[in-house]
NUKOL-300253 format. One line per field, with one value per residue (C-alpha): residue number from 0; x, y, z; residue in one letter. Coordinates in nm, 2 decimals. Example, Ala and Ser with C-alpha at 12.3 -4.5 7.8 and 13.67 -1.06 7.14 Angstrom:
residues 2
resi = 0; 1
east = 1.23; 1.37
north = -0.45; -0.11
up = 0.78; 0.71
resn = a; s
end
This chain:
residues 263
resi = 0; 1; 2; 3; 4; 5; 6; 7; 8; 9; 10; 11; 12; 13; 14; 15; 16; 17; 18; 19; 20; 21; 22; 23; 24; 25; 26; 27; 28; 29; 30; 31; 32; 33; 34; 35; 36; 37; 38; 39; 40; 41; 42; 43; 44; 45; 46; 47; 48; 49; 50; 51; 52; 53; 54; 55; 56; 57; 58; 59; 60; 61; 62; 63; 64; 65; 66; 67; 68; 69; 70; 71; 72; 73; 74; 75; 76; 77; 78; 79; 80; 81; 82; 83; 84; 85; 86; 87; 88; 89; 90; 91; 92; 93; 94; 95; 96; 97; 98; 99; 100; 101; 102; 103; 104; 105; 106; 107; 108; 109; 110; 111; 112; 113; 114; 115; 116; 117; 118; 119; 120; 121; 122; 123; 124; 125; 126; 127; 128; 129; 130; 131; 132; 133; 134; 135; 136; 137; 138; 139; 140; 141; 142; 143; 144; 145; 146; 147; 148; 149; 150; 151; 152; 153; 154; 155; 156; 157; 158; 159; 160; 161; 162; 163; 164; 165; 166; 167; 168; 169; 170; 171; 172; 173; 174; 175; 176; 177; 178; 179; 180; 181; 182; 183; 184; 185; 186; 187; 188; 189; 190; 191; 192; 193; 194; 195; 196; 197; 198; 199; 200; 201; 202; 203; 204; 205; 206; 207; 208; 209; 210; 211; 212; 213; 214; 215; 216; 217; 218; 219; 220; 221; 222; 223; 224; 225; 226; 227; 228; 229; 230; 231; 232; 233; 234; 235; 236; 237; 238; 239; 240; 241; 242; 243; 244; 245; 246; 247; 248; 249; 250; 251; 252; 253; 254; 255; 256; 257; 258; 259; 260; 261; 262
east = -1.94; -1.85; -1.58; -1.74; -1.68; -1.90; -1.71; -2.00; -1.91; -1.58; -1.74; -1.91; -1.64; -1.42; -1.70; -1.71; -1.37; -1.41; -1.71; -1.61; -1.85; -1.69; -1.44; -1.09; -0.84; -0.56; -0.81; -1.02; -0.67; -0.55; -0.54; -0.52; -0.13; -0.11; -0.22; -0.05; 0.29; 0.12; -0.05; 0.25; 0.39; 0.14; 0.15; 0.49; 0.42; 0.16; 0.51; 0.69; 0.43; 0.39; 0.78; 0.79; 0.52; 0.31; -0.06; -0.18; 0.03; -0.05; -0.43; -0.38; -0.16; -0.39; -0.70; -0.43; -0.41; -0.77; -0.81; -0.62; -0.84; -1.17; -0.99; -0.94; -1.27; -1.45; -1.20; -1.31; -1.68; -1.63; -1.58; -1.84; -1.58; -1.63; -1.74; -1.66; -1.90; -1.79; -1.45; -1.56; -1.80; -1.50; -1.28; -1.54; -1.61; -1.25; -1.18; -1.47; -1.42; -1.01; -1.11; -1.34; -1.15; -1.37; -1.60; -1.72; -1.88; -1.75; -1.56; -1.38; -1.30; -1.16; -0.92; -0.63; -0.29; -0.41; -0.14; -0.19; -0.55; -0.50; -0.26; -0.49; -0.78; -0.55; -0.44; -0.79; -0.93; -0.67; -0.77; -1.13; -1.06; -0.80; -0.48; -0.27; 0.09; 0.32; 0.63; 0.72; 0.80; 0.48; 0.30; 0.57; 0.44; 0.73; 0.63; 0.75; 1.03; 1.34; 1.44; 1.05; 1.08; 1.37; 1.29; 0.94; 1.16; 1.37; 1.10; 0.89; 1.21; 1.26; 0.92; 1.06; 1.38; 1.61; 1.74; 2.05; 1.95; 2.21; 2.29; 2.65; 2.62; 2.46; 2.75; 2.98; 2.78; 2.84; 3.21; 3.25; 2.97; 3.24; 3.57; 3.38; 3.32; 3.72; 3.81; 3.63; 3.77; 4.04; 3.88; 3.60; 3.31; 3.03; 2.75; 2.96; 2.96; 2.64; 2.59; 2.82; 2.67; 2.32; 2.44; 2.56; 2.30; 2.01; 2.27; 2.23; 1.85; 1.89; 2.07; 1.80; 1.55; 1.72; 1.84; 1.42; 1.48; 1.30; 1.52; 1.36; 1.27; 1.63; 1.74; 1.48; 1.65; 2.01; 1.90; 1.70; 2.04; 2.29; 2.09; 2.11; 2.47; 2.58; 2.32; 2.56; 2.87; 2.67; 2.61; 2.94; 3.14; 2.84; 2.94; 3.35; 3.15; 3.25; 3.08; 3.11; 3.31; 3.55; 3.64; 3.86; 3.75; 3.92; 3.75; 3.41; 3.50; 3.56; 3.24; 3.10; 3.27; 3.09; 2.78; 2.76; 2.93; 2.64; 2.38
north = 2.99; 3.28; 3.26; 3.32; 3.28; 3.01; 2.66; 2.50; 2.64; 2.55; 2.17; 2.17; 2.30; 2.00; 1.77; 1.93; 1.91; 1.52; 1.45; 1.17; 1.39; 1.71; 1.76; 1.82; 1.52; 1.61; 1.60; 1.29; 1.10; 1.19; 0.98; 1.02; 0.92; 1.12; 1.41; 1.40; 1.51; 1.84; 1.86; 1.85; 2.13; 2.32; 2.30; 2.44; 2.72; 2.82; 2.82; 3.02; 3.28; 3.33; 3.31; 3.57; 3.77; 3.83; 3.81; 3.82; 3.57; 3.33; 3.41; 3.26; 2.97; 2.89; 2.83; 2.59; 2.42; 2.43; 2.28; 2.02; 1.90; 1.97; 1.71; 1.42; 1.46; 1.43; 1.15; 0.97; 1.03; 0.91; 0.62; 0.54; 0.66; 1.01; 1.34; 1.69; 1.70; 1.45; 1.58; 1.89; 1.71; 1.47; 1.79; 2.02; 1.69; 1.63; 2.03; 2.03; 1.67; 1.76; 2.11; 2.03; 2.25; 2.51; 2.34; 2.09; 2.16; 2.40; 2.05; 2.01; 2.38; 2.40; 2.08; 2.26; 2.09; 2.14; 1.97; 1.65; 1.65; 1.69; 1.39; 1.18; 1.20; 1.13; 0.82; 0.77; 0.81; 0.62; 0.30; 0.39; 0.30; -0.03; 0.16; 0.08; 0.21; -0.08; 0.14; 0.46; 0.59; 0.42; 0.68; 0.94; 0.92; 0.82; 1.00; 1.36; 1.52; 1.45; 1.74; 1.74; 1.34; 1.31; 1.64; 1.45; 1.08; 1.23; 1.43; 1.11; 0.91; 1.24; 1.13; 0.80; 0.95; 0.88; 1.22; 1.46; 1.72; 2.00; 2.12; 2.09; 1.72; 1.74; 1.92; 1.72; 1.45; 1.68; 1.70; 1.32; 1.25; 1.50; 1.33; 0.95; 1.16; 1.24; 0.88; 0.72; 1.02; 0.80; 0.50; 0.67; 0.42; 0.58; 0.34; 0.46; 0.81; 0.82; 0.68; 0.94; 1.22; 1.09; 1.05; 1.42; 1.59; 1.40; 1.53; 1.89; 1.81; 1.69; 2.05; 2.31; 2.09; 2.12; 2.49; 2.53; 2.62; 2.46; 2.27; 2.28; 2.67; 2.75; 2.61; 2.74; 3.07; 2.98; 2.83; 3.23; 3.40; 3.17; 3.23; 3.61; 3.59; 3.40; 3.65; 3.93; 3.73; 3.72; 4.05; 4.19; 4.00; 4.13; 4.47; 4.40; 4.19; 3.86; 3.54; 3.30; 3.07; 3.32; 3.39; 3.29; 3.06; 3.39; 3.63; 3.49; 3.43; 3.82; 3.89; 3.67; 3.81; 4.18; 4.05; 3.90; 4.22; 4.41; 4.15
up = -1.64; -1.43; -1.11; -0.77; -0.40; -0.35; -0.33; -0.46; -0.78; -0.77; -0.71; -1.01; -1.21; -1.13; -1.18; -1.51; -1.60; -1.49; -1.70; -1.99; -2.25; -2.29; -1.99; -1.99; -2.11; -1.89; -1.60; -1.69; -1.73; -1.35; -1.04; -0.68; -0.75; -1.02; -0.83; -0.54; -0.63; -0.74; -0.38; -0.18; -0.46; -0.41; -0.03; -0.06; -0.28; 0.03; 0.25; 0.00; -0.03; 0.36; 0.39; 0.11; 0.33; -0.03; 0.07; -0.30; -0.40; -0.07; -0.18; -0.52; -0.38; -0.12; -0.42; -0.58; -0.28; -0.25; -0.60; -0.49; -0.24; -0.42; -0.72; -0.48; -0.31; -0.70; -0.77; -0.46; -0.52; -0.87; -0.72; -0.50; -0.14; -0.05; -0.13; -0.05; 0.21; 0.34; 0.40; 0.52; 0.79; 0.87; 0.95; 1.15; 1.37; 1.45; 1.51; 1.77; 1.90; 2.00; 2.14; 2.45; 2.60; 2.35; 2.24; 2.51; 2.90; 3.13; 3.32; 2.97; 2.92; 3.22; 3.24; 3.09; 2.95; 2.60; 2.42; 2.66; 2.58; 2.21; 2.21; 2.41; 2.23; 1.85; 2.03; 2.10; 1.79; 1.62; 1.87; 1.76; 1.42; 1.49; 1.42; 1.71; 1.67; 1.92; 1.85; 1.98; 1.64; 1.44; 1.30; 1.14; 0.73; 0.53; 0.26; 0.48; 0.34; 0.52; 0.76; 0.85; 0.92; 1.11; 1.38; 1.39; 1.48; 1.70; 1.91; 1.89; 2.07; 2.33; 2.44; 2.62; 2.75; 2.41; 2.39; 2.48; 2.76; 2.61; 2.29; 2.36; 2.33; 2.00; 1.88; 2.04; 1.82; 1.51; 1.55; 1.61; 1.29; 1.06; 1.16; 1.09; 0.73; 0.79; 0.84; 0.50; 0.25; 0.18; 0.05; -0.10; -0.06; -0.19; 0.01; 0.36; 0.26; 0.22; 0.56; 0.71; 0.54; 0.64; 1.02; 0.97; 0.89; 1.10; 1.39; 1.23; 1.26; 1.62; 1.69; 1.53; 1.74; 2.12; 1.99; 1.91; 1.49; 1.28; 1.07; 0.73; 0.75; 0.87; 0.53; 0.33; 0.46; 0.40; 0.01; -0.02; 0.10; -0.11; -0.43; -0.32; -0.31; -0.62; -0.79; -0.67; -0.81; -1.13; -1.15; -0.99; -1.30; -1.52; -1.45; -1.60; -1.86; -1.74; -1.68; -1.39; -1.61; -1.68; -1.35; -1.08; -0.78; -0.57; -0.74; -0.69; -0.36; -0.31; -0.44; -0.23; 0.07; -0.02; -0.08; 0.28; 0.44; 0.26; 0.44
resn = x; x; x; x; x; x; x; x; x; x; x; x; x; x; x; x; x; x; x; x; x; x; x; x; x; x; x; x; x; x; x; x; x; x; x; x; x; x; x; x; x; x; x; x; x; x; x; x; x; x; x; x; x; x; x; x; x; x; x; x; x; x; x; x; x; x; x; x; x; x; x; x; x; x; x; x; x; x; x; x; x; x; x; x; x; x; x; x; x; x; x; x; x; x; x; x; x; x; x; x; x; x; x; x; x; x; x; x; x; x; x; x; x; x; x; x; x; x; x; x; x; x; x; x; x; x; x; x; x; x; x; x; x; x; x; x; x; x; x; x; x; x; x; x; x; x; x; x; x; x; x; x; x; x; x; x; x; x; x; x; x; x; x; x; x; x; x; x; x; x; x; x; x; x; x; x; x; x; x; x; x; x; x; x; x; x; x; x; x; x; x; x; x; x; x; x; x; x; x; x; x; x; x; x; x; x; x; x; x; x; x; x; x; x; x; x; x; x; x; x; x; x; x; x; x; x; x; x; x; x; x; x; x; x; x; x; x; x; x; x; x; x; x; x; x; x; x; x; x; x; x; x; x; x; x; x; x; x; x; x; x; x; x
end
């Protein structure tokens, strides 16, 4: 079998790795829950690439993420649910149906408020199929990773007034969150530690929101630059052939220091 750029050969090739007589074990033995810690990997490695700017690399980690999808659609055709097609068919209708505003008559085209209308017609589809959400905050997928979940609570709240107006408060709200971390130091309760720490940084979130940063990128950066750093610790004590281990808090801390004065 040869590769191509033709997803229906990418179909059959997962059917055939899924086929009982003669497929691939690892594959046949899989599951949509099974699978789905590798989708949201490989949904990061897509952000990695495009935050690394590497367009060959984003090409190849987009076809992972493209695998991952093709594997749950054979999984749920398999099983008498869904196939490919139908996926495909369910996303082209809900791209055209929540863009009248490009897709629809020249009444529709010309309503403007796009994000309004977009909103509007989710809730409406969501009624459609019995999935009423009673609760301003219904909706947000616990399954999100926490930065992304908590900017997506807290700008669900902002929607019915539950908000700050300035970022000043927020960091009013930061300074009070530390000192209550301040106060439970001395007895050392894990469980309200936790709780402080937790209050912390969803306050941090609530600051990258009002400042307009998005929360989980702006640490994605700050992780990038702090493995930068300690890299030039490494190899600044590399250089006098030392180890981290050998050396001083002070001194790494002086390496440190250069590294971030060289950017």
């Amino acid at each position: 079998m040869t590769p191509s750029r033709d997803i229906a050969r990418l179909i059959e090739i997962m059917a055939q790795l899924r086929n009982p007589d003669g497929g691939c074990p690892w594959d046949l033995e899989q599951t949509f829950a099974t699978i789905a810690p590798y989708t949201i990997e490989e949904a990061y490695e897509v952000a990695e690439a495009i935050a690394d700017n590497d367009m060959r690399e984003l090409r190849d980690e987009l076809g992972d993420l493209l695998l991952q999808v093709v594997f749950h659609a054979r999984m749920a055709e398999e099983a008498g649910a869904f196939s490919f097609g139908d996926v495909v068919e369910a996303i082209t209708a809900k791209l055209i149906r929540r863009h009248p505003h490009v897709f629809g008559d020249a009444a529709a085209r010309s309503a403007g408020d796009v994000r309004g209308q977009w909103e509007r017609i989710k809730a409406d589809e969501k009624r459609e199929r019995g999935v009423e959400h009673k609760r301003t905050l219904d909706g947000i997928p616990t399954a999100l990773p926490a930065l992304i979940r908590a900017t997506k609570l807290q700008a669900k709240a902002s929607t019915v007034g539950f908000d700050w107006n300035d970022p000043r408060a927020v960091l009013a709200k930061l300074r009070e969150e530390i000192g209550e971390i301040e106060a439970e130091l001395p007895g050392g309760d894990k469980d309200r530690l936790e709780d402080e720490v937790g209050d912390l940084l969803f306050a941090a979130v609530n600051l990258a929101r009002h400042l307009k940063v998005d929360a989980d990128q702006a640490l994605r950066r700050t992780n990038g630059k702090f493995e930068r750093r300690f890299a030039a610790i490494e190899d600044g004590l590399a250089e006098q052939g030392r180890a981290p281990a050998d050396a001083t808090l002070d001194e790494m801390e002086a390496l440190w220091q250069r590294a971030k004065a060289a950017g």
